[in-house]
TORKEKOL-929775 format. One record per atom (N, C-alpha, C): residue in one letter; z, x, y. Coordinates in steps of 0.05 Angstrom, whole numbers, plus 32768, in hexadecimal, padded with zeros to 4 digits. Atoms other than C-alpha are relative to their C-alpha. Layout:
N
AZXY ...
end
This chain:
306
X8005801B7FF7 X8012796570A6 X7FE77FFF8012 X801A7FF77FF4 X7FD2795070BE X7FFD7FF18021 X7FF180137FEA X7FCD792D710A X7FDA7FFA7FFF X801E800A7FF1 X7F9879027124 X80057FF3801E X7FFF800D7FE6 X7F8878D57164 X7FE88000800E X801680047FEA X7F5D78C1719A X80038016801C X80007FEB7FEB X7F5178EC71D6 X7FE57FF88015 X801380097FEB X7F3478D17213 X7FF9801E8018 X80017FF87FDB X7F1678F07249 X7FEF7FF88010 X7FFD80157FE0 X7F1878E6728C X7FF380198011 X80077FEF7FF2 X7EF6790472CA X7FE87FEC800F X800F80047FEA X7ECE78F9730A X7FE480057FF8 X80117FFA8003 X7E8478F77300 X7FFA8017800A X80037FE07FF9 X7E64793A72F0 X8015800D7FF8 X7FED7FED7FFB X7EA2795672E4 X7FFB80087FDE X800B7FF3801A X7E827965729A X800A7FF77FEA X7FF780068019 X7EA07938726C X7FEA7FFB7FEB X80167FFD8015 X7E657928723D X7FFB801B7FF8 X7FFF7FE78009 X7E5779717242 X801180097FEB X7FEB7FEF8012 X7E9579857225 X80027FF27FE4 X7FFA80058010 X7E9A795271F6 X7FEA80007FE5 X80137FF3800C X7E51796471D9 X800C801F7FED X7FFA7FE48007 X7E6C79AA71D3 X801A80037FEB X7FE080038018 X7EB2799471AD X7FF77FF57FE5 X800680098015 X7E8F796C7178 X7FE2800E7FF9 X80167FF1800A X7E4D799C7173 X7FE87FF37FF9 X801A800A7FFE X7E197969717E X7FFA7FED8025 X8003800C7FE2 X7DF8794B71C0 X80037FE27FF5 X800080198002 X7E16790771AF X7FFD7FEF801F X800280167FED X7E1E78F771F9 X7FEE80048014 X801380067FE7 X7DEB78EF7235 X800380168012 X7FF37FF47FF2 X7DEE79237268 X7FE78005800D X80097FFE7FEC X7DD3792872AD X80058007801E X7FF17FF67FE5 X7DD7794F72EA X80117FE4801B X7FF280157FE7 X7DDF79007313 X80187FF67FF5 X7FE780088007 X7E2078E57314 X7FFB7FE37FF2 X7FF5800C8009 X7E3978A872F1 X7FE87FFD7FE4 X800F80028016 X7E0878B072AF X80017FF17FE2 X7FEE80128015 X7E40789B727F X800A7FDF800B X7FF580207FFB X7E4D7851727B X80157FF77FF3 X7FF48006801D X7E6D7848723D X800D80127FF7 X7FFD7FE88007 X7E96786E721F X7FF0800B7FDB X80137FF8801A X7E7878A071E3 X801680087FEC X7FE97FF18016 X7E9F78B071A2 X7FF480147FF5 X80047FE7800F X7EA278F07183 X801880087FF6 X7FF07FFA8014 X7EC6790B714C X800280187FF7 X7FF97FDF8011 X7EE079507138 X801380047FF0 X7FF07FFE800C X7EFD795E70FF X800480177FF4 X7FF37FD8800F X7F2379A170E2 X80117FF77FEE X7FF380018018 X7F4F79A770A8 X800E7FF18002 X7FE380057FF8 X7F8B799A70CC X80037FEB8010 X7FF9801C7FEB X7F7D796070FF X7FDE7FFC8003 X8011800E7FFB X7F4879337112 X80017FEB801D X7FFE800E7FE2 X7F39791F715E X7FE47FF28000 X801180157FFE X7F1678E07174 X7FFF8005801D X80067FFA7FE0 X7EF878EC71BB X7FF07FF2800A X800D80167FF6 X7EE678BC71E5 X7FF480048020 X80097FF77FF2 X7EB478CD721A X7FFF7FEE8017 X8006801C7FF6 X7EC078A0725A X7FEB80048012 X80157FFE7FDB X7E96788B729B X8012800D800F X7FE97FEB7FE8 X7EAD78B972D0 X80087FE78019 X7FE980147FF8 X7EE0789672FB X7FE880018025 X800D7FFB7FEC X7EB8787B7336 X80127FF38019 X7FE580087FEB X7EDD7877737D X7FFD7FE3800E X800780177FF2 X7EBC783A739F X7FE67FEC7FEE X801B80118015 X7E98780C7368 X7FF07FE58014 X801980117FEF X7E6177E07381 X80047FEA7FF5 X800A80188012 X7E5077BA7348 X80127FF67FEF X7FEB80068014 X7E6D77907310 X800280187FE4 X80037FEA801B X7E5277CE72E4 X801180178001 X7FEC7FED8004 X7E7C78007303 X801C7FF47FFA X7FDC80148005 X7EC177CD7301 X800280027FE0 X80047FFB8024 X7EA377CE72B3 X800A801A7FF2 X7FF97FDE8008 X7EA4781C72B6 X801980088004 X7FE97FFC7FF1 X7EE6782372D6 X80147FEA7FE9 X7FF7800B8016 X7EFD77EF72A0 X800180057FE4 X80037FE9801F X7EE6781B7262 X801680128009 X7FF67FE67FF4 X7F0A7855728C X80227FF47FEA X7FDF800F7FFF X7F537828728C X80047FF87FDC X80047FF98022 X7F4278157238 X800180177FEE X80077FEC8007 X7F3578527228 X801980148000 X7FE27FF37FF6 X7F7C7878724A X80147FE97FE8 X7FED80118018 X7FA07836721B X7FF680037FE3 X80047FF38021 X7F7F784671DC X8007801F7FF9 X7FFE7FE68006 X7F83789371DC X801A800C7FFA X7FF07FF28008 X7FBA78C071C3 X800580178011 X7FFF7FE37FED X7FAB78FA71F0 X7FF17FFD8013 X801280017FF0 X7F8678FD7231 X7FFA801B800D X80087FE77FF1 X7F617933724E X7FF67FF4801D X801280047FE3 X7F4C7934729E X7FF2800F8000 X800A7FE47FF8 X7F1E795E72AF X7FF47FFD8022 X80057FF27FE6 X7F16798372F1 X7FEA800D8005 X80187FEB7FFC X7ED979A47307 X800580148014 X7FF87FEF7FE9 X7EED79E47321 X7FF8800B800F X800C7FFC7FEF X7EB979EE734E X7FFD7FF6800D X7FF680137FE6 X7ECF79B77379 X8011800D800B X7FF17FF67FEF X7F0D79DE738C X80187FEA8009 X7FEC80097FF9 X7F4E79C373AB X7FFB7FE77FFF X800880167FF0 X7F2C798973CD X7FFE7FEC7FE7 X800D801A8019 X7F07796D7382 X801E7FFE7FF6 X7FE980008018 X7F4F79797361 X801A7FEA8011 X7FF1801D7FE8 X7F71794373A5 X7FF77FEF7FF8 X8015802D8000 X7F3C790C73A3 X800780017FDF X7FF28003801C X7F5079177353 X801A7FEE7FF9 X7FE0800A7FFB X7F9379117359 X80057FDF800C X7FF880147FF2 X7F9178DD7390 X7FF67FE27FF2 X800E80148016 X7F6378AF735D X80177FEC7FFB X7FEA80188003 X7F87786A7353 X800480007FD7 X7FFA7FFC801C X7F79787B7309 X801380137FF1 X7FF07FEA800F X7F9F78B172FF X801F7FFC7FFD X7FE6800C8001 X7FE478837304 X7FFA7FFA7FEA X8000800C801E X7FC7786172C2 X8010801A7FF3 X7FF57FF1801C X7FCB78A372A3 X801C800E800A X7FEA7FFF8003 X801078B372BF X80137FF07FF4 X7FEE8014800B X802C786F72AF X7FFB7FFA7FE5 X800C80098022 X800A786F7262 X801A80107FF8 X7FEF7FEC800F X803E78A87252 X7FF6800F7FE7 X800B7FF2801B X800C78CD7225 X800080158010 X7FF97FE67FED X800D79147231 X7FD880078008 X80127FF77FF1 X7FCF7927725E X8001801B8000 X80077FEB7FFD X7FAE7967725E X7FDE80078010 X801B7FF77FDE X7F83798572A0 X7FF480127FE2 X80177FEC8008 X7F4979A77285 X7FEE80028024 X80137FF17FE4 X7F2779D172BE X7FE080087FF5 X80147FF9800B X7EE179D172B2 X7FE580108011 X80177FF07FFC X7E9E79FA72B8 X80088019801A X7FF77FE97FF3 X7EC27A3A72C9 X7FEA80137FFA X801E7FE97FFB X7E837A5E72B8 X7FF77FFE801A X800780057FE5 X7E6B7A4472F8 X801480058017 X7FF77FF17FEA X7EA87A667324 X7FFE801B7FFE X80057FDF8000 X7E9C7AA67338 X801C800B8003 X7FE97FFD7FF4 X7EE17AB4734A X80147FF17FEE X7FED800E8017 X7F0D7A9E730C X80197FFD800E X7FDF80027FFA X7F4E7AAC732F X80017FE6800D X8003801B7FF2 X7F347A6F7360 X80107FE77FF0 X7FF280118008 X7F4D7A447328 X801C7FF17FFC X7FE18001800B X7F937A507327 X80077FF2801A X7FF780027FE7 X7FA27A30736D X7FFA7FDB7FF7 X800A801F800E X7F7E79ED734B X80167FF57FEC X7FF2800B801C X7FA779F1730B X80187FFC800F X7FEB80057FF7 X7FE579FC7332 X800B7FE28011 X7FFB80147FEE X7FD979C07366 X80057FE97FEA X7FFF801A800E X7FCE798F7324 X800F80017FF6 X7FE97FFE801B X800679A872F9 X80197FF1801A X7FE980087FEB X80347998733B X80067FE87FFF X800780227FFC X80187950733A X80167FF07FE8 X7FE880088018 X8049794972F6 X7FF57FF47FF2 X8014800E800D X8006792972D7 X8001800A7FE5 X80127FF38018 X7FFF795E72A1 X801480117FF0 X7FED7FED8013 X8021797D7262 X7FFD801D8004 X80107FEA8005 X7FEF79B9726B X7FE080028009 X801880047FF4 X7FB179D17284 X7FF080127FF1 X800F7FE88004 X7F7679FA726B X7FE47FFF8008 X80187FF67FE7 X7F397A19728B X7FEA80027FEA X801780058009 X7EF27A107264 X7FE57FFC800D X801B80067FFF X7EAB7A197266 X7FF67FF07FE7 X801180088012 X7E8979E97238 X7FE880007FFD X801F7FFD7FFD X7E4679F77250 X7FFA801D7FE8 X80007FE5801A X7E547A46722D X80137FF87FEE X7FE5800A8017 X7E8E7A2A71F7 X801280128000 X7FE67FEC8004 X7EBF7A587213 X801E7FEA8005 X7FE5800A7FFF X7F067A457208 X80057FE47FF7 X7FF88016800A X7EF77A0A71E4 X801B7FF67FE8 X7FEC80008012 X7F217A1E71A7 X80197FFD8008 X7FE580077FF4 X7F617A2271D7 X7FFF7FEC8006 X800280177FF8 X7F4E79DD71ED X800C7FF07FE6 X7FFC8004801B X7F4F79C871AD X801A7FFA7FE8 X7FEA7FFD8002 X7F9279EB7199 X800E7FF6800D X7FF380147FF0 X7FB179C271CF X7FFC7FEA7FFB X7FF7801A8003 X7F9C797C71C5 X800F7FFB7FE4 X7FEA80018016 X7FAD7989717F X801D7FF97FFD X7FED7FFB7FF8 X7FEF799C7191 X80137FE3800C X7FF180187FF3 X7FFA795071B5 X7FEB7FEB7FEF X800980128005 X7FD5792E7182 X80167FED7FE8 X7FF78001801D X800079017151 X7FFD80017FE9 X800D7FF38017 X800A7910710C X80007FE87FEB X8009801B800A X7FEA78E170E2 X7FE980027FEC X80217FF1800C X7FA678E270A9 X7FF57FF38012 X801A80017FF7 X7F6478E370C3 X80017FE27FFE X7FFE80278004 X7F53789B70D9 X7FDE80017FFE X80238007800C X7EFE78A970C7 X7FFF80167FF1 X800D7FEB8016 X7EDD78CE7098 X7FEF8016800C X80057FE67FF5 X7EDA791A70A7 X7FE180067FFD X80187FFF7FFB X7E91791870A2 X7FF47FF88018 X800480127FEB X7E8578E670DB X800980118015 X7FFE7FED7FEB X7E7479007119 X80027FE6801F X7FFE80177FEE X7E7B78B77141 X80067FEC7FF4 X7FF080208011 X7E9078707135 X7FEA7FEE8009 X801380127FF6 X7E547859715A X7FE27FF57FF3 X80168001800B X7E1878367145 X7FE480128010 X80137FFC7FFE X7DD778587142 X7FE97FF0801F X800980057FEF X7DBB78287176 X8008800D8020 X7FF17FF47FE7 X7DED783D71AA X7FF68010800D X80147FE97FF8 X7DCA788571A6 X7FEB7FFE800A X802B80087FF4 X7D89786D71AC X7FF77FF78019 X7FFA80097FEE X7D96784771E4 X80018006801B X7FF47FF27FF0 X7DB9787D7209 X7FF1801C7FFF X800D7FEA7FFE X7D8A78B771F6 X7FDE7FF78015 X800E800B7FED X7D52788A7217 X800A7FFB8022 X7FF0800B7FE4 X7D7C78787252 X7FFD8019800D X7FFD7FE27FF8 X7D8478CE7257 X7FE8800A8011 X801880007FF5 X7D3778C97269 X7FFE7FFB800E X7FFD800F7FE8 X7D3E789F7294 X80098015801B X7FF97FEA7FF3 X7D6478CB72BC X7FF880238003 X801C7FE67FF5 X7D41790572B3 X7FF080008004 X801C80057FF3 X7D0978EF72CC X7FFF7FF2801B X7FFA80177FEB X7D1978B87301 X800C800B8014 X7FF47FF17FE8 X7D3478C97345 X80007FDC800C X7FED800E7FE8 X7D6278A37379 X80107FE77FED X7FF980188000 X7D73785B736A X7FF37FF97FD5 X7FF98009801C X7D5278517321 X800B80067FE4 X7FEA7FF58016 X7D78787472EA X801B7FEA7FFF X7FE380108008 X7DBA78477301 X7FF37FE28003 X8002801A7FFF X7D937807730A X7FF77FFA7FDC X80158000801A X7D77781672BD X801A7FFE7FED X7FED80008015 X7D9A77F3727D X7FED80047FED X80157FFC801B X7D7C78007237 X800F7FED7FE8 X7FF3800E8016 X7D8577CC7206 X7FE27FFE7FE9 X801680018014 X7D6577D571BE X7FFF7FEC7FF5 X800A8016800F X7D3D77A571A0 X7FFD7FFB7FE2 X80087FFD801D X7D2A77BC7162 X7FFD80157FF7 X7FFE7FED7FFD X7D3F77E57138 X7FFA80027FD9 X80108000801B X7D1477F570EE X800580177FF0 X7FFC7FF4800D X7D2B782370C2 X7FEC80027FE7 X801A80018014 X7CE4782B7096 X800880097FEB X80057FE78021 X7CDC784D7056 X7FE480098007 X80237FF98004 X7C8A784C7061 X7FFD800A8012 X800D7FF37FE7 X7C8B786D70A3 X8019800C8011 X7FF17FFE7FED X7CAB788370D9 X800D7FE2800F X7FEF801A7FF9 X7CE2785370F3 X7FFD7FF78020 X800480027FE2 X7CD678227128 X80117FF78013 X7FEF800A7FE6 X7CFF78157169 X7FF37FF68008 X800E800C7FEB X7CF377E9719F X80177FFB8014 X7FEA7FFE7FE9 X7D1D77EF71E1 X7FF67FEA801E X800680097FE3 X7D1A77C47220 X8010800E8010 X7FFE7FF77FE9 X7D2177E9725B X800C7FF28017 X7FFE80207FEB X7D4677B27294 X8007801A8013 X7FFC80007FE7 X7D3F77C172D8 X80107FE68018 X7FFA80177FE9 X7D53779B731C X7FEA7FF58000 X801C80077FF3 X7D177793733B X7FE780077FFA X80187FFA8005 X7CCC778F7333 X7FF68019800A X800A7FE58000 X7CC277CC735C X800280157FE5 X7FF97FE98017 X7CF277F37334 X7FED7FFF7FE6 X801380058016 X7CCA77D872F9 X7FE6800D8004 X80167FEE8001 X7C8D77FE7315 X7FFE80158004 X7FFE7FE67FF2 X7CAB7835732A X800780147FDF X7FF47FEE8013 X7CC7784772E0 X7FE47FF37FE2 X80157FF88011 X7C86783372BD X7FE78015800B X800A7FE67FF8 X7C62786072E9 X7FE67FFD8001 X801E7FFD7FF8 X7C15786C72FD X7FF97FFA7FDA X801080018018 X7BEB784E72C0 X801180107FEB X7FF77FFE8015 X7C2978517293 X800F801C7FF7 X7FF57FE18007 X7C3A789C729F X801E800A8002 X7FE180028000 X7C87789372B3 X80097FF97FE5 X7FF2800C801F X7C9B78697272 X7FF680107FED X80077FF88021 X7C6C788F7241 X801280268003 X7FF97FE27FFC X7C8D78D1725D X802880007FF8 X7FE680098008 X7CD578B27252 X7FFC7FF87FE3 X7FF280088022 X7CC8789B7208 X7FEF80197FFA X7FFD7FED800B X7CAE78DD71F9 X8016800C7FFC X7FE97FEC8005 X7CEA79027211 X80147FED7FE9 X7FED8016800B X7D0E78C271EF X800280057FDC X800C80048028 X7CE678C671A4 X801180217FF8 X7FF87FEF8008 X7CF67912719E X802380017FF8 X7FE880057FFF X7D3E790871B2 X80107FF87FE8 X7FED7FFF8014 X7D5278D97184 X7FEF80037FEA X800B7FF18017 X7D2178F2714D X801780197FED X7FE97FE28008 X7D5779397150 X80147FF27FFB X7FEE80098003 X7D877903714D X80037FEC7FE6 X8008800F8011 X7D6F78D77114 X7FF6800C7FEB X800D7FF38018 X7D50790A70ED X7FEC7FF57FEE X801A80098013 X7D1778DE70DE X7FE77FF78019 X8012800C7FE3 X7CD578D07109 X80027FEC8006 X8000801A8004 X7CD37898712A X7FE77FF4801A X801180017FE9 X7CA478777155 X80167FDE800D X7FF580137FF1 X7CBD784E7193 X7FEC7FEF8019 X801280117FEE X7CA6781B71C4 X80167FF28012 X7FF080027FE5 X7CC47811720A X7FFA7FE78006 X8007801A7FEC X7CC777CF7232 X801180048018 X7FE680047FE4 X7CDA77C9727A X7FF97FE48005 X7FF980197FFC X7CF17782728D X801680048018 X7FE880037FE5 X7D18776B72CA X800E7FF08001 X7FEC80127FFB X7D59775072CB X800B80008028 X7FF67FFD7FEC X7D6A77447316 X801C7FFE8004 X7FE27FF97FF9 X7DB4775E7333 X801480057FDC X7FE97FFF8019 X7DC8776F72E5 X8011800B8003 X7FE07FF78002 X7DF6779F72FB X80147FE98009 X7FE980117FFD X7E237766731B X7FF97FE87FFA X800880178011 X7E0F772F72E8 X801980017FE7 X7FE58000801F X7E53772772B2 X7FED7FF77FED X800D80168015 X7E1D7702728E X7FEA800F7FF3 X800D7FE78000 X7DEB773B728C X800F80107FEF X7FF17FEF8009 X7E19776E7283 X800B7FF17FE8 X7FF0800F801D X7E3E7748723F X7FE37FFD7FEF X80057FFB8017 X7E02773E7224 X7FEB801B7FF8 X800A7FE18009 X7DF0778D7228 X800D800B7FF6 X7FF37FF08013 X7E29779A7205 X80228010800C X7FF37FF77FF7 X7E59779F7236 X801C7FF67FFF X7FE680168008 X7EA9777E7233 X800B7FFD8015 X7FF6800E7FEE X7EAA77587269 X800A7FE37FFC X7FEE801D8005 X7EDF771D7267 X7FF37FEF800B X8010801E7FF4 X7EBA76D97274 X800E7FFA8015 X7FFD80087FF0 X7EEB76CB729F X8009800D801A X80037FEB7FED X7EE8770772C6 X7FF87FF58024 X800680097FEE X7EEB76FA730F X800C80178011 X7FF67FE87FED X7EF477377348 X7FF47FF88019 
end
């Protein structure tokens, strides 16, 4: 019998979920950046084996004191995301130590996933990075106590060790059911999505302090040629007019250095050339705009009020 399901995960910014979930489905579908909160949205990815087929759903890392209406948004994918899934993974970063695996614990989210009654599974991550493996067992032990978790296992996704036992475990709590996409499919998402979010990646690799989280990417246009290379067109929204000069950069050298890294990106990802063209535009306070945010794509209830 064959099992399928969704499989969320969950985790504190940084704590490597995109990483891992790049490394489970064997393509860089999601964003990844040393600054925290990078993920907004969550990303789908799809792995499929003979015998089961997991739907993994990449969230925003769970933030402790939201500002804006965009983190209440992120923190609202988080809570969607635990009610759709089948299986949840946390993950721990075990180079926080006792302390990251408390403020974990103590998370007001982590009642959802006791009170969902799906079975949860700790993943301890980027154990390449402890020097001191045994360090982990003092971590696993404090979370298994918590009564959060069916089971735990310890992973580097950066080197793909121990992914296959990862693997064999969610399996194990996935139900059994056919495949609900076609074992080819490696996402459920549209093509723009990527595009969107492989530009946005630039952003952040390039940008320092304050503009990476003030930066949304919404595409404009999107040309699928025959006679050429295909054309995009992305607007760039900022807050403010500074920021707006700070991320086009001396005579144009910030933005043209972000849609390079941007064109290659999703070129490896599109498998066709494409030529792109950036716009920055300023929406003022979009992160705490419902009106903004909805129409970037986000599902905020009209009559949302906090």
């Amino acid at each position: 019998m064959r099992r399928a399901g969704f499989v969320a995960i969950l985790g504190k910014p940084n704590a490597g979920k995109s990483t891992l979930l790049n490394a489970l489905v064997g393509e860089p579908l999601a964003i990844v950046s040393p600054k925290p909160e990078t993920t907004r949205r969550p990303v789908v990815g799809i792995l499929t084996r003979d015998d089961a087929q997991m739907v993994f759903l990449d969230t925003p890392g769970i933030v402790e004191h939201p500002k804006f209406e965009l983190h209440r948004q992120m923190l609202a994918e988080i809570h969607q995301a635990i009610e759709d899934a089948d299986v949840l993974l946390v993950l721990l970063d075990s180079t926080g130590g006792i302390t990251e695996a408390e403020r974990l614990l103590a998370e007001p989210i982590m009642e959802d996933v006791r009170s969902s009654g799906k079975p949860a599974i700790l993943v301890l991550t980027k154990m390449d990075a402890l020097e001191e493996k045994t360090a982990a067992l003092p971590i696993i032990e404090l979370a298994m106590q918590s009564g959060l978790f069916r089971t735990s296992v310890a992973v580097s996704a950066l080197k793909g060790k121990f992914l296959d036992e990862l693997v064999r475990v969610i399996v194990e709590h996935l139900p059994e059911g056919e495949f609900l996409y076609d074992p080819d499919e490696l996402s459920t998402q549209q093509e723009r999505f990527f595009v969107a979010e492989f530009i946005r990646e630039q952003v952040y690799r390039h940008c320092q302090q304050e503009i990476p989280y003030s930066v949304e990417v919404v595409v404009t246009d999107f040309d699928e040629r025959t006679d050429g290379p295909w054309y995009i067109a992305a607007e760039l929204i900022v807050e403010r007019h500074s920021q707006k000069k700070i991320l086009i950069g001396a005579g144009g050298s910030m933005i043209k250095r972000i849609g390079e890294g941007a064109r290659k990106r999703i070129e490896a990802h599109l498998g066709v050339p494409v030529y792109l063209d950036l716009y920055v535009k300023v929406r003022e306070h979009w992160r705490n705009d419902p009106t903004y945010l909805r129409s970037f794509g986000y599902r905020v209830k009209p009559s949302s009020k906090r």
